[in-house]
ChimeraX commands (.cxc) that place a marker at each C-alpha (Angstrom):
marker #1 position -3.71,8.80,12.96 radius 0.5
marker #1 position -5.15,5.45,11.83 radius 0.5
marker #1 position -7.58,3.80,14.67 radius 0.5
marker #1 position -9.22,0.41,14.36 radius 0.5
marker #1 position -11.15,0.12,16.89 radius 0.5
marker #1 position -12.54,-3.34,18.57 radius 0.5
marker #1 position -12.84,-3.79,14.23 radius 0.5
marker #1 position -13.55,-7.29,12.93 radius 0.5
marker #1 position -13.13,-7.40,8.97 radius 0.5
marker #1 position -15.13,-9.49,7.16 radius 0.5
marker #1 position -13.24,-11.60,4.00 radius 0.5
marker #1 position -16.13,-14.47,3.24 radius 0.5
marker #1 position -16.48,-17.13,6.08 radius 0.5
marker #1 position -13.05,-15.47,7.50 radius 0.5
marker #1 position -12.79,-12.54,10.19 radius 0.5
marker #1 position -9.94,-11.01,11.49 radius 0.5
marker #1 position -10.34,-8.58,14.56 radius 0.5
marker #1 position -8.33,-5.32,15.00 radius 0.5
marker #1 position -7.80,-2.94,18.38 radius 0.5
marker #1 position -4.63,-0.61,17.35 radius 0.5
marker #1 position -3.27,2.14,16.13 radius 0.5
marker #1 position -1.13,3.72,13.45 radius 0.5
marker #1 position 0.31,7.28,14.49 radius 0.5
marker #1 position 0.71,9.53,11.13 radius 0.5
marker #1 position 3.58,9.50,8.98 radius 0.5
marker #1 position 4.17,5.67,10.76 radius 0.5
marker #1 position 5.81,3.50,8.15 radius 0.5
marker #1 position 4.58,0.04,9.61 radius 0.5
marker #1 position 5.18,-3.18,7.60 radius 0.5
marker #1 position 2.29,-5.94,8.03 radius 0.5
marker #1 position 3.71,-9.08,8.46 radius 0.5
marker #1 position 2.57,-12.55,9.25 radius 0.5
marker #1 position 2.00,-16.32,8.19 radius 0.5
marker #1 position 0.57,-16.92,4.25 radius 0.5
marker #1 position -3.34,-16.61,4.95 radius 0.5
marker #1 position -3.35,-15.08,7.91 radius 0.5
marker #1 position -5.06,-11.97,7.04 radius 0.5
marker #1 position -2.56,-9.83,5.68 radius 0.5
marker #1 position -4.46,-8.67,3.04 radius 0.5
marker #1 position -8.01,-8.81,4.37 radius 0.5
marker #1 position -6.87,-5.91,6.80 radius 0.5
marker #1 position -5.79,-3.89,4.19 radius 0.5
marker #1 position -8.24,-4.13,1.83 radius 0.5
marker #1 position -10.77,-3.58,5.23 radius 0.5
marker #1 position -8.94,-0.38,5.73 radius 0.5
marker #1 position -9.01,0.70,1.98 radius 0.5
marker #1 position -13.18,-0.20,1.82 radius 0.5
marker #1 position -12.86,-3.29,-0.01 radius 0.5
marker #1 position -13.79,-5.65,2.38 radius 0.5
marker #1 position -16.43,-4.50,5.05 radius 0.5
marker #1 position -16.31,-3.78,8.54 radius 0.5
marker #1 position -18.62,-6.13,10.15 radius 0.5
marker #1 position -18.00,-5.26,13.92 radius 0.5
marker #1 position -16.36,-1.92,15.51 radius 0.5
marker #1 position -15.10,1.12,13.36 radius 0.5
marker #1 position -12.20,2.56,11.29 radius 0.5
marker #1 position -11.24,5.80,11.85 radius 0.5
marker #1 position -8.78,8.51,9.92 radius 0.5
marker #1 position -7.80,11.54,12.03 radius 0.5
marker #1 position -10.74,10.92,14.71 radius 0.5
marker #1 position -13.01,11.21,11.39 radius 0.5
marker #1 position -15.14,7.69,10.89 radius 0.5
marker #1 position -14.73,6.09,7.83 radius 0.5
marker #1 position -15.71,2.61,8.24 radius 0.5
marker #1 position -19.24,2.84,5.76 radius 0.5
marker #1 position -17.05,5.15,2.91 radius 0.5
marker #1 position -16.82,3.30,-0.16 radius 0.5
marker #1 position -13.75,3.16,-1.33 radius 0.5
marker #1 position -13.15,6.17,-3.12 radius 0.5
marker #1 position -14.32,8.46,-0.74 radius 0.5
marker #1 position -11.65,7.04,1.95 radius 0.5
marker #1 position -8.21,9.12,2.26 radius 0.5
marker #1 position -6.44,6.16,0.82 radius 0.5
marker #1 position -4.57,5.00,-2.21 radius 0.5
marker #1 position -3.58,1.32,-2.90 radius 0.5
marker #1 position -0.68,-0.35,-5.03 radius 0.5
marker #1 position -1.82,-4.03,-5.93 radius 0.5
marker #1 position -0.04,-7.28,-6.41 radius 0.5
marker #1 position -0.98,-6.46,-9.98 radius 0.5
marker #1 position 0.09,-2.88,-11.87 radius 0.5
marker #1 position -3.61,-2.83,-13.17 radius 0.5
marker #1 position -2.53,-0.34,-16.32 radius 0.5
marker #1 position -5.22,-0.74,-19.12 radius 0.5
marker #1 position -3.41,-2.36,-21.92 radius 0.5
marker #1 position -4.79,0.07,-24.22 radius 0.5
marker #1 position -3.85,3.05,-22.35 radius 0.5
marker #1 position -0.41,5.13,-23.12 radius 0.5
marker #1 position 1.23,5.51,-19.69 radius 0.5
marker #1 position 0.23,9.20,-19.63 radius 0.5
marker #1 position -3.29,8.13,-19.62 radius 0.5
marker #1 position -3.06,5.88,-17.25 radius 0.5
marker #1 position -0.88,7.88,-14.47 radius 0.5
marker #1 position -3.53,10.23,-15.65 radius 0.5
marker #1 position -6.62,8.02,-14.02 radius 0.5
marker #1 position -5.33,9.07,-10.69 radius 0.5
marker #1 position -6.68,12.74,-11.35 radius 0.5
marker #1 position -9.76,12.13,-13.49 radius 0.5
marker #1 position -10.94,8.94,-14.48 radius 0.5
marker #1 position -12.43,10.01,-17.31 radius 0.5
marker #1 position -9.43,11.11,-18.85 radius 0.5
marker #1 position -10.55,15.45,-18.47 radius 0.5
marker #1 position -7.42,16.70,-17.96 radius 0.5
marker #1 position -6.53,20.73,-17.77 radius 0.5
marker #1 position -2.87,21.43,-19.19 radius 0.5
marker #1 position -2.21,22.00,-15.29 radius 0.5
marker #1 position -3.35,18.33,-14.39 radius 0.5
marker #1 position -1.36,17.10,-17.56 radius 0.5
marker #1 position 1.75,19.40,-16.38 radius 0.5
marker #1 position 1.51,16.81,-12.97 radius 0.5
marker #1 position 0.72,13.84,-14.79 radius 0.5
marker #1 position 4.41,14.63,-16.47 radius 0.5
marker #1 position 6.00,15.71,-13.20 radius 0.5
marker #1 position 4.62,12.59,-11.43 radius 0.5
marker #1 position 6.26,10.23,-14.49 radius 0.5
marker #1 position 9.92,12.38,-14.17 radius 0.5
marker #1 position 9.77,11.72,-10.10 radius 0.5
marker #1 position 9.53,8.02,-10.68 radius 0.5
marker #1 position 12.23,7.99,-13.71 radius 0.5
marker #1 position 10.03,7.62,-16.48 radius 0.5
marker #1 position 10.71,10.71,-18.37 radius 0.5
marker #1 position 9.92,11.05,-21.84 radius 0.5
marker #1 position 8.02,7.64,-21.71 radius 0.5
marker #1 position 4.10,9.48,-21.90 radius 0.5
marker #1 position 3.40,7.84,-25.22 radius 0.5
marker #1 position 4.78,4.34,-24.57 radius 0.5
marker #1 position 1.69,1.70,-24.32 radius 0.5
marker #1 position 1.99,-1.05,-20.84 radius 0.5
marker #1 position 3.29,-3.97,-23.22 radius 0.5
marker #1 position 6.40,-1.91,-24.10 radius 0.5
marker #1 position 7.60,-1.61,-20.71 radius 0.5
marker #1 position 9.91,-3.76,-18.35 radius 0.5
marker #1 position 8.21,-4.88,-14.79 radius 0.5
marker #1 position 9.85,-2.41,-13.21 radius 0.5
marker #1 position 8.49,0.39,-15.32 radius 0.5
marker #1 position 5.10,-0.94,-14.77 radius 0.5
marker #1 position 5.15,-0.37,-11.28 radius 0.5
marker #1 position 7.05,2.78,-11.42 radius 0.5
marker #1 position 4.06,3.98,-13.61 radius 0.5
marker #1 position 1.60,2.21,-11.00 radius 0.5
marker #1 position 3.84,4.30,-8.38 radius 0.5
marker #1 position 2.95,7.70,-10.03 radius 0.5
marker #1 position -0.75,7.05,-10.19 radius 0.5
marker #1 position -1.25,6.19,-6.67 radius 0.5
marker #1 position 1.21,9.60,-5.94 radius 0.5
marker #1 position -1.25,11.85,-8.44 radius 0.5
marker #1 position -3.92,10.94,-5.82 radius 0.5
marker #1 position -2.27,12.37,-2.90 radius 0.5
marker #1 position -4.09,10.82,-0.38 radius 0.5
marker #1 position -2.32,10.62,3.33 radius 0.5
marker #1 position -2.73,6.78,3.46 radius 0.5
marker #1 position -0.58,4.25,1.62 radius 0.5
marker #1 position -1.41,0.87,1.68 radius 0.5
marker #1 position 1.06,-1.75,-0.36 radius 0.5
marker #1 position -0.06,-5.12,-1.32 radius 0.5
marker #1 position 3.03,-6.52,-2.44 radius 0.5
marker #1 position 2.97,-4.74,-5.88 radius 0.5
marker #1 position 7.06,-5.51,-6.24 radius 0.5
marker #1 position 6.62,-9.28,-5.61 radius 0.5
marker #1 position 7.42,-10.25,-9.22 radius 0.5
marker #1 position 10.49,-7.77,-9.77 radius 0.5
marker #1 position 13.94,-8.98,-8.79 radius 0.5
marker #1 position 15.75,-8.70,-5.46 radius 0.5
marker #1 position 17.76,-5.53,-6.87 radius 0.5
marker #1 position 14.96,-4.07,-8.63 radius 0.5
marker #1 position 12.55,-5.16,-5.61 radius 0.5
marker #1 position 14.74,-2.83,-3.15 radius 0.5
marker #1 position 14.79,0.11,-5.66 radius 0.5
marker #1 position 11.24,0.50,-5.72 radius 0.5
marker #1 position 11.10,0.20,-1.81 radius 0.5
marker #1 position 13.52,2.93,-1.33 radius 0.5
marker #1 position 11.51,4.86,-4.03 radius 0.5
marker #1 position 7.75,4.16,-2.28 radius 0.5
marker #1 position 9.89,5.34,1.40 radius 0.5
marker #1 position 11.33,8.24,-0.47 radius 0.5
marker #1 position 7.78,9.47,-1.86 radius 0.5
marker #1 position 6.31,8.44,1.61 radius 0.5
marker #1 position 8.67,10.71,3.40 radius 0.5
marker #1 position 8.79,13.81,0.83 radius 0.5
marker #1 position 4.89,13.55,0.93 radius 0.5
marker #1 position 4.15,12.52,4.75 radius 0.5
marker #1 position 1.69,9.55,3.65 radius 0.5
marker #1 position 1.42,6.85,6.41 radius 0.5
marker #1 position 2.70,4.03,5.14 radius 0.5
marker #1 position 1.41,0.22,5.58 radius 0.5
marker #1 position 3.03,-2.76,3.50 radius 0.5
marker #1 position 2.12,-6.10,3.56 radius 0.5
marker #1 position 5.78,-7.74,3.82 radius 0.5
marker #1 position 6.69,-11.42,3.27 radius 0.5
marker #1 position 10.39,-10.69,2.88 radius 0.5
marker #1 position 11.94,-9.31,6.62 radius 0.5
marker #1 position 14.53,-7.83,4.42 radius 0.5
marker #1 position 12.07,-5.54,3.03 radius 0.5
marker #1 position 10.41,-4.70,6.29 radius 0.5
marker #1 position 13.92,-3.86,7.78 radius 0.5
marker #1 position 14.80,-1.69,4.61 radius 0.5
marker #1 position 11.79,0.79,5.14 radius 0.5
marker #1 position 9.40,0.64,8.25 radius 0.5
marker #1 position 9.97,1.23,11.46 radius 0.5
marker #1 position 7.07,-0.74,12.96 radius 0.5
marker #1 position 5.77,-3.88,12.19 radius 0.5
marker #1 position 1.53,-4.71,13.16 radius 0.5
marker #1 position 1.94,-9.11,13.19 radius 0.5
marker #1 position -1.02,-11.04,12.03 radius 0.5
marker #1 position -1.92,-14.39,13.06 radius 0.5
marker #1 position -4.83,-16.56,14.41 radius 0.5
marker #1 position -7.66,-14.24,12.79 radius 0.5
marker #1 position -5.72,-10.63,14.72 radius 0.5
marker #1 position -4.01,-7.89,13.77 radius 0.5
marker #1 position -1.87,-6.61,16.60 radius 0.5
marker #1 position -0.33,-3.26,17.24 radius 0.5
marker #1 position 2.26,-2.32,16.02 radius 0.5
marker #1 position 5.68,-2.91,17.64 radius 0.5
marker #1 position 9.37,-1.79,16.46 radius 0.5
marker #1 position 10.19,-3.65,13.46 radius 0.5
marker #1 position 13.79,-4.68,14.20 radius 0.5
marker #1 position 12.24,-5.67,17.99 radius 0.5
marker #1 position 9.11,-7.81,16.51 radius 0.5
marker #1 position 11.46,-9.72,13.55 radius 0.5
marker #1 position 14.60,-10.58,16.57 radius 0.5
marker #1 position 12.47,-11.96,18.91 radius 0.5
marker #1 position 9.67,-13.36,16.66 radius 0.5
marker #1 position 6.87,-15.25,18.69 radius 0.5
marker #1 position 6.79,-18.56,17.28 radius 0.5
marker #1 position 4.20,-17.99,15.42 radius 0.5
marker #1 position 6.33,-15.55,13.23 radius 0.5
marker #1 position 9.14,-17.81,14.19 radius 0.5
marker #1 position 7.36,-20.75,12.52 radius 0.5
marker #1 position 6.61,-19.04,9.38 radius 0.5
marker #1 position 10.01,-17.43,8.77 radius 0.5
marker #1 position 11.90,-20.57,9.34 radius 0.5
marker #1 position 14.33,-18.78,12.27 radius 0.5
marker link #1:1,2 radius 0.2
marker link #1:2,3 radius 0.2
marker link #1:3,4 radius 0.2
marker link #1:4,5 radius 0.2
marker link #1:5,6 radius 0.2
marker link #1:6,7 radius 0.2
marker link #1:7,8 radius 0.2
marker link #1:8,9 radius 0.2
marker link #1:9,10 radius 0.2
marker link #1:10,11 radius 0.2
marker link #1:11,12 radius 0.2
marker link #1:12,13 radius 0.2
marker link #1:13,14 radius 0.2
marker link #1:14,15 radius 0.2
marker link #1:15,16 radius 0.2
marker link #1:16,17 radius 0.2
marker link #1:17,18 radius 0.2
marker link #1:18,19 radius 0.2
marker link #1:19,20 radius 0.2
marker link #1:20,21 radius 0.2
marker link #1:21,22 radius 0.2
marker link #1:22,23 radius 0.2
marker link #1:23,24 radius 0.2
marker link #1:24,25 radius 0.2
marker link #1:25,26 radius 0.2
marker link #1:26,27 radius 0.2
marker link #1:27,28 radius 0.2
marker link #1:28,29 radius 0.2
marker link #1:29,30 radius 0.2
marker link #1:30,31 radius 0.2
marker link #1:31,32 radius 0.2
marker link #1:32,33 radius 0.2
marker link #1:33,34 radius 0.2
marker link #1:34,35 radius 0.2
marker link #1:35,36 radius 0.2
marker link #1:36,37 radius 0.2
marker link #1:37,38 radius 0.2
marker link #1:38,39 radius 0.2
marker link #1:39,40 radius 0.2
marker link #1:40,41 radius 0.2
marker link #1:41,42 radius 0.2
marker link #1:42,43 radius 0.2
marker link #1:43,44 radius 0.2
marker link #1:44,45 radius 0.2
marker link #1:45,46 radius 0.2
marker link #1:46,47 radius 0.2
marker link #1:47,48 radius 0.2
marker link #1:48,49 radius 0.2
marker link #1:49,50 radius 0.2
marker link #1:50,51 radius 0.2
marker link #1:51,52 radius 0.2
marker link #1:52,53 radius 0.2
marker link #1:53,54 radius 0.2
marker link #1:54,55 radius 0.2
marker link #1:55,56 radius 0.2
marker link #1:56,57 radius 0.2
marker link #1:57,58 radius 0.2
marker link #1:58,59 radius 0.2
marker link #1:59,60 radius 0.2
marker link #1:60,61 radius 0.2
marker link #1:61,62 radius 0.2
marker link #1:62,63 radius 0.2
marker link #1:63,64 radius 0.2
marker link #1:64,65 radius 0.2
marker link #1:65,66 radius 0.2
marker link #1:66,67 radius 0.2
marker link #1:67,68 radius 0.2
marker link #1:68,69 radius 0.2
marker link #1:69,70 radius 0.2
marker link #1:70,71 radius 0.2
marker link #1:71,72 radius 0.2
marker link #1:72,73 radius 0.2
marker link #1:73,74 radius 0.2
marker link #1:74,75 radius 0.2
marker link #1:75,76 radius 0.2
marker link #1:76,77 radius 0.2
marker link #1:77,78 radius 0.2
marker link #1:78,79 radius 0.2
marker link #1:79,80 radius 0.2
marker link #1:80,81 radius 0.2
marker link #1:81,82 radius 0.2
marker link #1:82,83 radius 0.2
marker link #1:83,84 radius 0.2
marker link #1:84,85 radius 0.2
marker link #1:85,86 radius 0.2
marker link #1:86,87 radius 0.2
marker link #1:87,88 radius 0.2
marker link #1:88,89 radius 0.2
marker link #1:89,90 radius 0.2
marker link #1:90,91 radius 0.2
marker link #1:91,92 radius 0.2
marker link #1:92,93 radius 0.2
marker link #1:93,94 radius 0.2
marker link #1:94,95 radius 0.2
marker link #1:95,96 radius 0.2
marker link #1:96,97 radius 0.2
marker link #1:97,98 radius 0.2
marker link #1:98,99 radius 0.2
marker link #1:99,100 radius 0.2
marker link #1:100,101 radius 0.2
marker link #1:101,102 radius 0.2
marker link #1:102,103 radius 0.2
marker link #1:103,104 radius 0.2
marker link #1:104,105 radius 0.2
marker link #1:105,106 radius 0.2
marker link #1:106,107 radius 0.2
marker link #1:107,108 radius 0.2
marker link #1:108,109 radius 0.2
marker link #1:109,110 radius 0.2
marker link #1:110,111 radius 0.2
marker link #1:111,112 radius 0.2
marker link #1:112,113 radius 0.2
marker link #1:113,114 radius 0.2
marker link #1:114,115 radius 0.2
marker link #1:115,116 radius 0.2
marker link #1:116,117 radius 0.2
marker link #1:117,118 radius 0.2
marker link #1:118,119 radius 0.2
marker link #1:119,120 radius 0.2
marker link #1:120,121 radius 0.2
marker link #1:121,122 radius 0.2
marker link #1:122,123 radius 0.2
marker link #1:123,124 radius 0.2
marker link #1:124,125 radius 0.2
marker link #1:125,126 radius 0.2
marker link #1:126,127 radius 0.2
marker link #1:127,128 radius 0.2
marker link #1:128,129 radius 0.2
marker link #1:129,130 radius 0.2
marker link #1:130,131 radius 0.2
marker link #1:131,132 radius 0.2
marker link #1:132,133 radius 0.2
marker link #1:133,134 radius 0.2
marker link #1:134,135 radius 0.2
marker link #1:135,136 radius 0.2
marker link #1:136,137 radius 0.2
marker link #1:137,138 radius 0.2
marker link #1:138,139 radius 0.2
marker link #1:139,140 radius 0.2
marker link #1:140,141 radius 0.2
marker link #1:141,142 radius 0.2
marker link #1:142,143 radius 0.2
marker link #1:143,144 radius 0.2
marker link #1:144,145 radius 0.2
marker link #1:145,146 radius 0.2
marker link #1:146,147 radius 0.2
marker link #1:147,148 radius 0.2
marker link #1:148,149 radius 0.2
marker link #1:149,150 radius 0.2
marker link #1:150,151 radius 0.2
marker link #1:151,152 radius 0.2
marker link #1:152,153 radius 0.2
marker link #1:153,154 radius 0.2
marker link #1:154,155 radius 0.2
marker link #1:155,156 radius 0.2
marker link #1:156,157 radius 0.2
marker link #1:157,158 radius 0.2
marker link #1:158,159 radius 0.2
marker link #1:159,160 radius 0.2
marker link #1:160,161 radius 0.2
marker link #1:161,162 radius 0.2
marker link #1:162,163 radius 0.2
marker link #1:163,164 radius 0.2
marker link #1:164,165 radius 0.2
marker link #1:165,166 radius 0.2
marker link #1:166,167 radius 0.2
marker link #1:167,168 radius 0.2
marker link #1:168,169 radius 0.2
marker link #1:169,170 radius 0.2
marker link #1:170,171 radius 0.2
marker link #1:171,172 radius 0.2
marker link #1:172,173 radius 0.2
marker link #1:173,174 radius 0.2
marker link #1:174,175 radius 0.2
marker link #1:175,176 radius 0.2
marker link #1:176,177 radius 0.2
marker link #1:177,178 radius 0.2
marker link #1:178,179 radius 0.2
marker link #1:179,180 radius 0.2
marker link #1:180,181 radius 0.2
marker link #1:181,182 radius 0.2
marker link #1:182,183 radius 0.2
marker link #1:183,184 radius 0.2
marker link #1:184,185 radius 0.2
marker link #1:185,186 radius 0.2
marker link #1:186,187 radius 0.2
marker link #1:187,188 radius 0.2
marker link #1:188,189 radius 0.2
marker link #1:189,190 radius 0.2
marker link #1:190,191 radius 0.2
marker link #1:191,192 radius 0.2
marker link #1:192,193 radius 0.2
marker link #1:193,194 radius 0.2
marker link #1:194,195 radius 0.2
marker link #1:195,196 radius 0.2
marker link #1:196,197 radius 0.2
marker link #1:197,198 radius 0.2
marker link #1:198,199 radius 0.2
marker link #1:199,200 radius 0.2
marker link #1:200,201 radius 0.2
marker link #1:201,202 radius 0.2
marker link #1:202,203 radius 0.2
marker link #1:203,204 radius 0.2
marker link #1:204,205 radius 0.2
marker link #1:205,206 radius 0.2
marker link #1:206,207 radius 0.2
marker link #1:207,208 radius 0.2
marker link #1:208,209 radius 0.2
marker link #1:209,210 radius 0.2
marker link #1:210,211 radius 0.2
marker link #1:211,212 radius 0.2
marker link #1:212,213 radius 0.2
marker link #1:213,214 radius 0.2
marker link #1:214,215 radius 0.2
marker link #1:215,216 radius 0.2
marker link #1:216,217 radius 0.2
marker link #1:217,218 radius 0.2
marker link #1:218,219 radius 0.2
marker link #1:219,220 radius 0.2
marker link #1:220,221 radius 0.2
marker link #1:221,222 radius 0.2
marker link #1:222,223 radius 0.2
marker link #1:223,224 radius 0.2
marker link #1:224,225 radius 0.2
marker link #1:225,226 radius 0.2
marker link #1:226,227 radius 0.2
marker link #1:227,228 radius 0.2
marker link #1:228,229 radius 0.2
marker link #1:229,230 radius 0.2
marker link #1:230,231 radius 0.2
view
């Protein structure tokens, strides 16, 4: 399990504190006001923001001084950060080796990862001759190659359209479930944290609470949620 304990993240001048926990396998959408904090707890989690007070730990194993890489999780970004000059098997490839020394076995995943997000046959294609969507199904298979047990989204659908939006949601809580990653997605849209979490963590004025029952958290919003959603 996930445990941030008496944690206060750092993001410049701002802090937000954290006492809670995320049971393995959770799906838990993160959901709160615009500048709350949303994103400064997961990017404390992932190691890109530090830890200035209290500790993070994975599976009773402290992680809060790992740098990033060394921590048990993978991150999808607002942005689908492929390298323009990259084919997409190269850059699904990144998530094994990131200098690019793959065996044929590690090349044999790189082509099962692009076939499990439905982008067979596309290994030679460059970013700039893909859709949005194909973008972040490519993102999707890079972040899968580095099977790590923690998921964290930052919104990395935002841009894509409401029907292409909800395919890749069902696709992350389809790869989630088949793989038994813990799931945590920042979530502006209720829809979306209705679609595929089952607990919600709310943050607002500088905390990140525990986690309650998603459906429970976005029917009887406090009004601080209230506020924000307009309901």
């Amino acid at each position: 399990m996930l445990k941030l304990e008496a944690a206060t993240i750092r993001n410049g001048t701002f802090t937000l504190s954290a006492d809670l926990i995320v049971p393995t396998g959770a799906t838990v959408a993160v959901i709160g006001p615009s500048g709350a904090g949303k994103s400064t707890l997961i990017e404390g989690i992932a190691g890109f923001l530090p830890t200035a007070q209290g500790r993070i730990a994975w599976q009773d194993t402290d992680i809060t001084d790992q740098p990033p890489g060394a921590r048990p999780v993978a991150m999808l970004f607002q942005e689908d950060n492929l390298f323009p000059h990259l084919t997409l098997a190269q850059n699904v490839g990144l998530g094994l080796s990131p200098n690019l020394r793959l065996s044929p076995d590690d090349k044999a995943r790189v082509r099962a990862a692009l076939n499990r997000v439905g982008l067979t046959g596309m290994d030679t294609r460059k970013p700039g001759e893909l859709s949005g969507g194909q973008r972040s199904r490519a993102a999707l298979a890079r972040v899968m190659l580095q099977d790590k047990p923690l998921l964290l989204l930052d919104e990395p659908f935002a841009a894509l359209g409401p029907a292409l939006r909800m395919e890749m949601l069902d696709l992350v809580a389809q790869i989630a479930s088949e793989t038994g990653a813990t799931l945590l997605m920042i979530s502006h849209a209720p829809e979306d944290a209705r679609r595929i979490t089952k607990q919600a963590i709310l943050v607002a004025d500088g905390t990140a609470h525990a986690p309650r029952p998603t459906g429970e958290l976005l029917d009887n919003p406090p009004p601080v949620l209230r506020d924000y959603l307009g309901s």
